[in-house]
C-alpha positions in Angstrom: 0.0 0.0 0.0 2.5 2.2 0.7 4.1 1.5 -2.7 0.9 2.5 -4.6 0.7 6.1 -2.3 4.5 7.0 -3.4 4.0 5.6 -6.9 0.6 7.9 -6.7 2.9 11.1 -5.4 5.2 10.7 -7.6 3.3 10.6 -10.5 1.1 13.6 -9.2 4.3 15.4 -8.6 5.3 14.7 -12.0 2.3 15.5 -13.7 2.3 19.2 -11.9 5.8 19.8 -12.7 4.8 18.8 -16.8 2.0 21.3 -16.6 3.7 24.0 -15.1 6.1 23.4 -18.0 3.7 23.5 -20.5 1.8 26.6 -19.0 5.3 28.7 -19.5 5.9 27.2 -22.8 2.0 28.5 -23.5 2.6 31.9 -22.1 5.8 32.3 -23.6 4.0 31.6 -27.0 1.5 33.7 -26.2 3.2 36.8 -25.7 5.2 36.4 -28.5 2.2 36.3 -30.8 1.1 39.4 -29.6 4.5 41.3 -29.9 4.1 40.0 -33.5 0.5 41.1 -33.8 1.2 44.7 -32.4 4.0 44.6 -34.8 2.1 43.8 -37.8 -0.1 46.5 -37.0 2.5 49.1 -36.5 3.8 48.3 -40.1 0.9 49.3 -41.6 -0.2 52.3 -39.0 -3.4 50.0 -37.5 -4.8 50.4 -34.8 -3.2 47.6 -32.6 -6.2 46.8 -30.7 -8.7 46.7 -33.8 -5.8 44.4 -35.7 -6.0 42.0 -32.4 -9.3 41.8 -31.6 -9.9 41.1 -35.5 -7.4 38.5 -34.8 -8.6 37.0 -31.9 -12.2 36.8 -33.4 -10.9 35.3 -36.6 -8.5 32.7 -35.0 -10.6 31.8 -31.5 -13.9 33.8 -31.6 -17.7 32.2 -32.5 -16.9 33.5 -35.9 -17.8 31.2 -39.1 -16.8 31.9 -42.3 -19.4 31.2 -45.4 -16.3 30.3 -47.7 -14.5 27.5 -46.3 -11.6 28.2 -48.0 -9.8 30.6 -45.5 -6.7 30.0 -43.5 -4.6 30.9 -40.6 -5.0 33.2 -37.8 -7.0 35.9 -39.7 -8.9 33.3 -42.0 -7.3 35.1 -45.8 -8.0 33.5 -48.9 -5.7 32.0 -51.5 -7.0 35.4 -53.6 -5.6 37.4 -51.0 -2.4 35.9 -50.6 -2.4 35.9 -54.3 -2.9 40.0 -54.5 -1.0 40.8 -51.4 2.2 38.7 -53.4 1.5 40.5 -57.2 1.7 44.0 -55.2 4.7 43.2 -53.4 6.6 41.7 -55.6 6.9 38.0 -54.5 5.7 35.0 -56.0 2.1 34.0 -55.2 2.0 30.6 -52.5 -1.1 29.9 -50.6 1.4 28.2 -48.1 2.7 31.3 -46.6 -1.2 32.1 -45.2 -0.3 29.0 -42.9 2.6 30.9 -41.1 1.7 33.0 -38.3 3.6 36.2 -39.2 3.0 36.2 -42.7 -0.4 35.7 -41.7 -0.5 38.5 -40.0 1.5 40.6 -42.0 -1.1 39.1 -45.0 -4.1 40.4 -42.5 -2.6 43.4 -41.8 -1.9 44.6 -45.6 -5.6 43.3 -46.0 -7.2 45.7 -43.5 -5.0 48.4 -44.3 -6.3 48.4 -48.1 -9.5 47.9 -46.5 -9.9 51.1 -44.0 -8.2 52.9 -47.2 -11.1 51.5 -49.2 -13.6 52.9 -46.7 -11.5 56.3 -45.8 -14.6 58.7 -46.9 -17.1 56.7 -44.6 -18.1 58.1 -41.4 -16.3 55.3 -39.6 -14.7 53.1 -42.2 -13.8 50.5 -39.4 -17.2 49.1 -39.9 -17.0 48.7 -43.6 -13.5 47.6 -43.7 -14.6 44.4 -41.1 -17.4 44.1 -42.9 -15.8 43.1 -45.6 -14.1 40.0 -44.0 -17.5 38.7 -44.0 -18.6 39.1 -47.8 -17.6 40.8 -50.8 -16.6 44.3 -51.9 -20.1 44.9 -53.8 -22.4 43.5 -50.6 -20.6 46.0 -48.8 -21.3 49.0 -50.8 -25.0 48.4 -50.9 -25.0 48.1 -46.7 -22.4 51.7 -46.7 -25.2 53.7 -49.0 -27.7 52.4 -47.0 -26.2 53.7 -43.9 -25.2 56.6 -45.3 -29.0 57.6 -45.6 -29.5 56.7 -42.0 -29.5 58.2 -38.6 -28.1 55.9 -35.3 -25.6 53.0 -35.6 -24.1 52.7 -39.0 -23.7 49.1 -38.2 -27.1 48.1 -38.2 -27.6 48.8 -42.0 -25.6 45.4 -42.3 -28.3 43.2 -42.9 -26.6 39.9 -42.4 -26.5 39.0 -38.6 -23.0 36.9 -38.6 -21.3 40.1 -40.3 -22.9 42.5 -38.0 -22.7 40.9 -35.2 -18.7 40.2 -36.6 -18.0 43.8 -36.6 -20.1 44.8 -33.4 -18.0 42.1 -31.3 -14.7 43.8 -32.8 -15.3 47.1 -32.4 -16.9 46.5 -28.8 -13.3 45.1 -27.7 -11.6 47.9 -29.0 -14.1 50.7 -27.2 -13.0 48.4 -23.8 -10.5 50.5 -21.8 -8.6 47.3 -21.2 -8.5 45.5 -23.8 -7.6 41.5 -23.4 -6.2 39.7 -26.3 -7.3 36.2 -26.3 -5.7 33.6 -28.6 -7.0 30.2 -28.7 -4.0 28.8 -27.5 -2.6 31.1 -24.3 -5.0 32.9 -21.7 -5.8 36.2 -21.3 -3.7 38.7 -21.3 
């Protein structure tokens, strides 16, 4: 009997010293992906909480996406990758959207072009995310819409996955402490 107890501490002992381990390999990881997501967003002048809370809702939020054929942390197409490589010069491979900082640099070039796209809009946040949800065109029709509107912009977006995409992201960036959390650390 006493055998089976030291057997039994010993394997508890080891099992707390493992997840310990793990836990500081997790954190470690975690904090490095948001030095790399605040530097994404620096490159491009983004907001760094609007780029990470885009992020965390892409990579660990409720979020679906209708076409299934998105990848990585901020859930781009091969069409993206595709432009993002003819602007800057590089060949085109779908493979680099499954690397974390191209990823993000990928995202960040994305929603960059994006807020430029929407400059002229009373808040061209909301248009810009909007657009991570459908097309360019589907956009447009919800952007005159609002613009004929009084209140909140966003509800002229009259599917409830894209609105309620763009309402979650912008309500973590109105927070005053602001918690990135990534699917595979804690918060922050």
């Amino acid at each position: 009997m006493r055998v089976l107890f030291k057997t039994l501490y010993w394997l508890f002992a080891a099992a707390l010293i493992a997840a310990a381990a793990l836990g500081s390999i997790v954190l470690r990881r975690s904090h490095q992906m948001e030095t790399t997501i605040a530097s994404a967003a620096a490159r491009r002048g983004i907001d760094p909480r609007l780029f990470a809370a885009l992020v965390e809702e892409c990579s660990g939020g409720r979020t679906t996406f209708a076409d299934h054929e998105r990848y990585g942390l901020l859930a781009l197409s091969a069409e993206d990758a595709r432009i993002w490589a003819e602007q800057n010069g590089v060949e085109p491979d779908t493979f680099t959207l499954f690397d974390p900082k191209q990823n993000l640099r990928i995202g960040a070039w994305k929603l960059d072009q994006a807020l430029a796209t929407w400059s002229r809009e009373r808040d061209p946040r909301i248009w810009a995310l909007a657009g991570w949800k459908t097309n360019r065109e589907t956009v447009r029709v919800w952007a005159a819409a609002a613009r004929g509107a009084t209140g909140d912009p966003v509800r002229a977006i009259s599917d409830s996955h894209a609105r309620n995409f763009v309402r979650d992201i912008l309500g973590k960036t109105r927070r005053e402490e602001f918690t990135l959390v990534l699917p595979w650390g804690r918060k922050r």
